[in-house]
N, C-alpha and C positions, 0 to 999 in steps of 0.2 A: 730627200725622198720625193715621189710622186705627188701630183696635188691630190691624187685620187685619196691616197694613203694619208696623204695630211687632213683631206677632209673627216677620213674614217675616226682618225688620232682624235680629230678638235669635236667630233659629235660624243664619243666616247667621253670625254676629259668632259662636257657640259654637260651630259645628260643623266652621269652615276656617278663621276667623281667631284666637279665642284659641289653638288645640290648638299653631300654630305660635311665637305669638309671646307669651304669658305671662307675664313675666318680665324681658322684654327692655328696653331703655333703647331708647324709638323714635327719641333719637337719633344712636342706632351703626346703626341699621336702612339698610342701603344698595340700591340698585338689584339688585344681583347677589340679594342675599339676596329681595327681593321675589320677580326672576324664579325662580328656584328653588320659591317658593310655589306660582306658579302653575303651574308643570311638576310640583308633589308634588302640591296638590288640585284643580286644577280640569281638566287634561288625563289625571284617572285611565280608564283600561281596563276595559272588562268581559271576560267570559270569552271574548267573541267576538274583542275585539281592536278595537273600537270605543269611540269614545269614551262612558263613564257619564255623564255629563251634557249637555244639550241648551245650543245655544251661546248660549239666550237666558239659559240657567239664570249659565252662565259670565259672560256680561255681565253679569247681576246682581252673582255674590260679587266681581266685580273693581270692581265700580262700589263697592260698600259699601266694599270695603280704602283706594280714592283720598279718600272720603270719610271716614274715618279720618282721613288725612294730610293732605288738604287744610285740615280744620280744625285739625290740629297746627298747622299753618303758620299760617293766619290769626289761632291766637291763641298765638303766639310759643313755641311748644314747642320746635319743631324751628325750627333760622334755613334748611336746606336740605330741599328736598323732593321725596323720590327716587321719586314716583309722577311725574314731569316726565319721567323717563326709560324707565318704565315702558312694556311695549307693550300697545298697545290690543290685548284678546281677545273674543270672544264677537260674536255680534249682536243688536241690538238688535230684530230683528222675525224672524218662525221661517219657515225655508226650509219652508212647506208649503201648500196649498191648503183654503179651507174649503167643504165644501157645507153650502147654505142650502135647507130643507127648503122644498116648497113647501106653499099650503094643503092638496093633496090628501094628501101627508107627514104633517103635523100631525094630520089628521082620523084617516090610519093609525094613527097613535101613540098619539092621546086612545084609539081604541077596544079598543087593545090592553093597556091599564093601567087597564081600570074597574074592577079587583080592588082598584086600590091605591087604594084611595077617596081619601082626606085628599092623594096627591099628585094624583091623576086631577084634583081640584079648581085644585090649586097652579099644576099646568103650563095649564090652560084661562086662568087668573088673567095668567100672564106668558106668554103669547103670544097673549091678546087686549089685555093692558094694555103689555106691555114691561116691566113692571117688572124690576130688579135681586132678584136672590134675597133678597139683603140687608132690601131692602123690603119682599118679601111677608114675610118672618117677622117681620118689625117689625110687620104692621098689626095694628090693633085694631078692636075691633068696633064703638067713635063713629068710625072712619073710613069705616068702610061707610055709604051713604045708600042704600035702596033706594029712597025716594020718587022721586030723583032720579036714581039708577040712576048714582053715584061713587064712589068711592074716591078718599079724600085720605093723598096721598103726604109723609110731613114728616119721617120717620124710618128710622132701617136700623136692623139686629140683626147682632151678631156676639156670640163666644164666647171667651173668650180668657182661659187660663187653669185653665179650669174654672168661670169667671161668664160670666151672661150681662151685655150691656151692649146699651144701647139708646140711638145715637146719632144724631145731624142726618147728613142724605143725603151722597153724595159729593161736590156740589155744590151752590150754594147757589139753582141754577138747576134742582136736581132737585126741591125745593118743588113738588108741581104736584097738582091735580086731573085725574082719570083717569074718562073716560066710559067706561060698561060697558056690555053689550050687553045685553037684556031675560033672554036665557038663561044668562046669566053669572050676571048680578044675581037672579034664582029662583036658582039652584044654590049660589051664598054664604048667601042667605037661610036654603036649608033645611039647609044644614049648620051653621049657627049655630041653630036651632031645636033642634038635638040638644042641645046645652050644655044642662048643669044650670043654671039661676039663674046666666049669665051676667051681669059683671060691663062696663057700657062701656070699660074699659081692658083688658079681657083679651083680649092675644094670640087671633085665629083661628085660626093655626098653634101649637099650645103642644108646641113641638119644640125641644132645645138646640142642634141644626145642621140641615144642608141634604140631611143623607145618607139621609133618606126620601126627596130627589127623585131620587139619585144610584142607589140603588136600583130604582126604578120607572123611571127613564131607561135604566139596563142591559137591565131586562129589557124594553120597549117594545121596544129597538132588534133585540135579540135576536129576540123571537118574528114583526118586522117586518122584518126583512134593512134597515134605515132604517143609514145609517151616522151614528156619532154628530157 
């Protein structure tokens, strides 16, 4: 899996399932005691009296605990297996609606963030390319061709830990070359011109995460009434 995914996996597994079960012999672990979990972490209250977690979030940590015990079971830990009894929580896609910015949105947005240079760059990048965030901070500068006016897509970036790691795409059908538009491909050019004695493998983006876009995405949306 992803290290993103592994991180997700290991915050889950420490944060609602060892605090409960620790210690335990998984198997004295029965149905009652399961339910009880889920009624102590996953249906906790905020001050308002609503539920603190969103019910895809809850479908996630329930999904991770069956998979616990599912593999108990398939490799003979446990002979019984009391996620069988277990009631399905959460759902799997979010009670809500998304708006999809149109071009004249996008063009709003680019002109409201041309302070935030290096992202002003980022976001022209993945919404004329589609890239995955992951991608763009993965590229390098032998991925750019301006002769050609591409971007080759072969890798992601994530962070995990406190390393960075530089991995193959989420698919093995994300492999792809990417046509740029002429005014893309000028604006990459001249921002890589600034670089010192750049190096062909050296990251474009030379940033440890994504929270420069998330930053210049707040404020876009803000000083453009744009909803995110």
């Amino acid at each position: 899996i992803k290290l993103s995914t592994a991180e997700i996996k290991e915050n889950v597994i420490n944060n609602f399932i060892l605090p409960e079960f620790t210690g335990k012999d998984i198997r004295n672990i029965t149905v009652r005691d399961l339910t009880r979990w889920q009624n102590k972490y996953l249906f906790v209250k905020d001050e308002n009296g609503n539920n603190k977690y969103q019910p895809t979030y809850i479908k996630r940590v329930n999904g991770q605990l069956r998979a616990i015990f599912n593999f108990a079971y398939k490799m003979e830990y446990i002979t019984n297996n009391p996620v069988n009894g277990l009631e399905s929580v959460g759902k799997k896609e979010p009670d809500r609606e998304y708006y999809t910015w149109s071009s004249e949105d996008i063009k709003l947005f680019l002109n409201s963030i041309t302070d935030y240079e290096n992202a002003h760059l980022a976001f022209n990048i993945l919404f004329y390319t589609g890239l995955r965030k992951g991608e763009l901070l993965a590229l390098t500068i032998e991925d750019f061709n301006y002769e050609n006016k591409t971007l080759k897509v072969n890798k992601t970036f994530s962070r995990y830990h406190g390393k960075d790691y530089i991995r193959s795409p989420k698919t093995e059908g994300s492999n792809r070359t990417v046509d740029l538009p002429q005014f893309l491909a000028d604006a990459i050019q001249g921002y890589i011109d600034l670089f010192y004695k750049p190096s062909p493998n050296q990251r474009i983006f030379q940033v440890d995460s994504d929270s420069f876009l998330d930053t210049a995405f707040k404020a876009g949306c803000k000083r453009t009434g744009l909803p995110r």
